[in-house]
C-alpha angles and dihedrals in degrees: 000000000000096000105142096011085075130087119219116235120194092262091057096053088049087058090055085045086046098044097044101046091045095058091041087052083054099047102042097054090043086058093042089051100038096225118171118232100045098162092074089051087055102037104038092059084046092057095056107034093049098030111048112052095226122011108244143175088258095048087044091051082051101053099035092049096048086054092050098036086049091062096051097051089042086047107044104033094036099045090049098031111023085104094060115074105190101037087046098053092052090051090052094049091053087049092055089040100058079041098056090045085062091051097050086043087068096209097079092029086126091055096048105039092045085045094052090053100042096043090049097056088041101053090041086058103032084056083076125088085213092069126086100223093200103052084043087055096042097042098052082044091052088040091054087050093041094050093042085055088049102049090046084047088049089048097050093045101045102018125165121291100235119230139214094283090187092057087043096062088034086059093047098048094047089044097041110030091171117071112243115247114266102240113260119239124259107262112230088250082061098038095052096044086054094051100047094045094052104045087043083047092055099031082061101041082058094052091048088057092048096045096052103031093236093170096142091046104095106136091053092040090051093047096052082067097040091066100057093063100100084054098216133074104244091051085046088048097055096042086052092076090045091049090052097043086050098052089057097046084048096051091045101058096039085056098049084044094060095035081077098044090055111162092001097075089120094060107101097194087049087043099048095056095048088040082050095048089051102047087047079059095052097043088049083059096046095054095039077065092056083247130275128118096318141140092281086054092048090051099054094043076057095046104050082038089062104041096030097049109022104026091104134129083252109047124081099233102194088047079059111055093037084062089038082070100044087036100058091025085061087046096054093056097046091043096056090045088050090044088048098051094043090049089044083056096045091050101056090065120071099226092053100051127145110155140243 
């Protein structure tokens, strides 16, 4: 983790600003509106912006088709299926599988990262009688559109500051006189026990939630599939400390930040500056970590959970964000066991095999 080992360059601060704005844009029109579901208007914005180093055509087909395709599996097999366990189980194990082979794949990462996680927080709701599948299908639809049209406005309005590319290259070659190695392709062993650790680790994940009618329970379940996203158990079980770390720092600042706020919580114009000046300290984090799926990263995911999902009149939000903590902390613990034991199994095939 470089953190503050790294120095900020311009076009690092203009990622904070982009990523910040863009998910207030998103949260604040989610709240004007009163739209339901407004976890998927803040993070969404957050995923692209902090995730995908510049916002392109291709980055903008694979978000927007996870989100449809996502409807339509939520839609179709849990509208026809949802009242069949054990069917229903072995059809969502197959979904997160071909999901998990895009992501090892590396081309379409973005789809099926963005689609495990999706598809995971909307089976778990849409297993309730209280939701209305179809809003749940066309707002995370409407959210994916709206944040794709956010992070291609950030990037128009504050865009990079270009640099001399010629001095660049003169600085590399004189710093690195030895090209670097072309990375060498996943063997099929690698590709398979990716794929079949992820999509058991989810499938579980997803029984967990519907056992034990976790329905008020995101964060963790989101963090039970974000972790899953090295595929393979020594990258989750590094990204386990940083998750952690980040949930903490998230629910900190989101506490300071309404401390102040008191009995105003309510007031959206008092709200939007104090959401904005948390999200700018997280990013500051993220991209004190050179990027990537850190604890900056953890900490705004936190951070647009709490305020976009559980910031209501008639939630408790300090209640929230003190079982945020225990929720994702006890996640954590049973994921990477799982993960252990799934990888442990894996390896003991041939054709499975990962490593050490």
């Amino acid at each position: 983790m470089k953190l503050w080992h790294h120095t900020l360059s311009e076009n690092d601060i203009r990622q904070c600003l982009r990523i910040a704005t863009g998910a207030g844009i998103g949260f604040f029109l989610c709240k004007f509106f009163n739209w339901n579901y407004g976890v998927y208007f803040t993070v969404t914005p957050i995923l692209l912006l902090g995730m995908i180093p510049k916002m392109t055509g291709h980055a903008a087909r694979q978000c927007l088709a996870s989100a449809l395709v996502c409807g339509l599996e939520v839609g179709i097999f849990g509208g026809f299926f949802g009242g069949h366990p054990v069917l229903m189980s072995i059809i969502v194990f197959l979904l997160f599988l071909y999901k998990f082979a895009c992501m090892s794949k590396g081309s379409l990462f973005l789809f099926g990262a963005n689609g495990v996680l999706t598809l995971s927080i909307m089976l778990n709701f849409a297993s309730y009688p209280t939701t209305d599948l179809n809003e749940l299908i066309f707002t995370n639809i409407g959210a994916s559109i709206l944040s794709v049209m956010i992070a291609f406005a950030m990037t128009v309005l504050i865009p990079n500051i270009e640099t001399d590319t010629g001095a660049i290259a003169e600085d590399k070659t004189k710093a690195q006189p030895e090209p670097q190695p072309l990375p060498q392709p996943k063997s099929g062993n690698q590709t398979r026990h990716e794929m079949l650790m992820g999509a058991t680790i989810a499938t579980l994940s997803f029984l967990m939630f519907q056992v034990f009618n976790l329905s008020d329970s995101m964060s963790a379940q989101a963090t039970s599939v974000l972790l899953l996203y090295p595929m393979h158990w020594n990258g989750t079980l590094g990204y386990a400390k940083k998750r952690a770390m980040g949930t903490i720092l998230g629910v900190v600042v989101s506490m300071i930040g309404l401390l102040f706020l008191y009995n105003w919580s309510g007031e959206l114009e008092l709200v939007l500056p104090l959401l904005w000046i948390g999200l700018m300290l997280c990013s500051y984090t993220h991209v004190k970590e050179g990027g990537g799926s850190g604890v900056g990263f953890g900490a705004l995911t936190t951070l647009a959970i709490l305020f976009g999902q559980n910031l209501t009149p008639e939630n408790d939000f300090f209640f929230s964000a003190l079982y945020r903590i225990n929720s994702v902390l006890f996640a954590i613990v049973v994921t990477l066991l799982a993960c252990y034991l799934i990888h442990r199994l894996l390896n003991s095939f041939e054709v499975t095999r990962y490593g050490q």
